[in-house]
C-alpha positions in Angstrom: 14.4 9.4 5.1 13.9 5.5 5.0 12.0 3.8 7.1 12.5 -0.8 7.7 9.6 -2.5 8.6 9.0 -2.2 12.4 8.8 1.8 11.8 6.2 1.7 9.3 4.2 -0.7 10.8 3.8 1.4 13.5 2.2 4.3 11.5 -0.8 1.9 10.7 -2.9 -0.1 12.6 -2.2 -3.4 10.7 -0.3 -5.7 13.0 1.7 -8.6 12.6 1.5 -10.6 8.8 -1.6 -8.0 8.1 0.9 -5.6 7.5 2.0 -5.8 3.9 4.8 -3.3 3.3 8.4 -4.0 4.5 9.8 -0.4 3.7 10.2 3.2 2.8 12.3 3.9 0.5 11.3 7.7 0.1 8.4 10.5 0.6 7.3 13.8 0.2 4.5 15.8 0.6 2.7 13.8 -1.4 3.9 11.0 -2.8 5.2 7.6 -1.6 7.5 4.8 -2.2 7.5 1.4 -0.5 8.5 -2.5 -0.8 7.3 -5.2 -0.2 8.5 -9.2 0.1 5.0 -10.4 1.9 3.4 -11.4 -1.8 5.6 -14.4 -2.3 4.7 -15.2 1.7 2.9 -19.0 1.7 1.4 -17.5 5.6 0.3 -14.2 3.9 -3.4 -13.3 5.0 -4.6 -12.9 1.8 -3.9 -15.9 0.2 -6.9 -17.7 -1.1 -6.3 -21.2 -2.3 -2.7 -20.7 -2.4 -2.3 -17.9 -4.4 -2.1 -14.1 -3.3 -5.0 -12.9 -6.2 -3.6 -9.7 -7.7 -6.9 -7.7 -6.8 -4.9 -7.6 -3.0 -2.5 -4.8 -4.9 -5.4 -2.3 -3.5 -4.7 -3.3 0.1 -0.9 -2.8 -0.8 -1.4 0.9 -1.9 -3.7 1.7 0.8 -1.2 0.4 3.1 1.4 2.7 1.9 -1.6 5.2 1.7 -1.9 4.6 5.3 2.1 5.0 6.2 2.2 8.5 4.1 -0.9 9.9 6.1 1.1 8.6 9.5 4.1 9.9 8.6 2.7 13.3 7.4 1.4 13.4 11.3 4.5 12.6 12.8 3.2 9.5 13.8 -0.3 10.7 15.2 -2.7 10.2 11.7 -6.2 9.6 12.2 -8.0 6.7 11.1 -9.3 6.3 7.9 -11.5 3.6 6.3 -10.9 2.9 2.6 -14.1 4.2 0.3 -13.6 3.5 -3.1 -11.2 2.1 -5.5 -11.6 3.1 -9.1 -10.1 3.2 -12.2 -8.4 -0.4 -10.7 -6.5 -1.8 -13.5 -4.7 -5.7 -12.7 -2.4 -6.9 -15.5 -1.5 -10.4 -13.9 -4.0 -12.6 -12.0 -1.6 -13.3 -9.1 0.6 -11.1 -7.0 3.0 -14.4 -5.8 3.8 -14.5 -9.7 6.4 -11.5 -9.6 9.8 -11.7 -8.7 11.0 -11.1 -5.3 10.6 -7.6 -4.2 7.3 -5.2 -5.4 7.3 -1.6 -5.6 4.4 -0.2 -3.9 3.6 4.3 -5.1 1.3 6.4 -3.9 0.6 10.0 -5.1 -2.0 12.1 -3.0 -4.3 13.9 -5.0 -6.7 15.3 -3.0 -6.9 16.1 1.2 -8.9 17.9 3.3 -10.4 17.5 6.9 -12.7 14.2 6.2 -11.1 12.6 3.2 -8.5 11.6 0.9 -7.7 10.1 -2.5 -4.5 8.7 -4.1 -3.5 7.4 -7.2 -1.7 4.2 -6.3 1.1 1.9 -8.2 2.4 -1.6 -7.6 5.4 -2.4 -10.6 7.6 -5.6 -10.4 11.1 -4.4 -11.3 9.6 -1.8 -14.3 6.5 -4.2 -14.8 3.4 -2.3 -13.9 1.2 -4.7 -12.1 -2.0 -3.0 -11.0 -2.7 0.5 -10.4 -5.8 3.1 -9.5 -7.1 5.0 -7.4 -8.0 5.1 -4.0 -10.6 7.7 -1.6 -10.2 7.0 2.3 -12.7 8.3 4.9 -11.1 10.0 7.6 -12.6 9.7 11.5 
């Protein structure tokens, strides 16, 4: 099942240019696949002196984070608040340098009643831009 833009944003509570992804392209239990087109976006929210600083590739994997915890709910997940990111490796300096269309991944490894933690992926094409891991705080 593949979800466009409008359905996924409704699975998080980012609204408008905040959220980042533009689709599903498949999930599981526990894994994740997403796009995204906002990174090349001159009105993208996290743009800092005109570039989209690659460092933002953990907001991109919590978002799709976010979407698999929503859509493991059937649309009712609970808030979370991101904890930690670790093991963050970036191998460019700016997101708006890849090509047209990112490929957002992440892998649950860990759940329970209060918390979280993925291993997250963002390639261009078969580049791998940035990856790590991610712990959320559920309410």
């Amino acid at each position: 099942m593949s979800l466009n833009r409008e359905q996924l944003c409704a699975l998080i509570p980012h609204a408008g240019d905040m959220c980042l992804l533009d689709s599903v392209t498949r999930w599981d239990e526990d894994t994740i696949a997403c796009t995204a087109i906002s990174h090349r976006d001159m009105t993208n929210p996290l743009r800092a002196e005109g570039h989209l600083p690659a460092v933002c590739a953990i907001e991109f994997g919590a978002q799709a984070m976010a979407v698999h915890g929503g859509l493991l709910a059937a649309g009712a997940a609970r808030r979370g608040f991101l904890a930690s990111a670790r093991n963050v490796q970036l191998h460019i300096d700016h997101l708006d340098q890849c090509g047209p269309v990112l490929t957002v991944q992440a892998t649950r490894l860990l759940h329970n009643e209060t918390n979280q933690m993925y291993e997250f992926s963002v390639r261009d094409g078969d580049r791998l831009v940035a990856s790590g891991r991610a712990a959320v705080f559920l309410q």
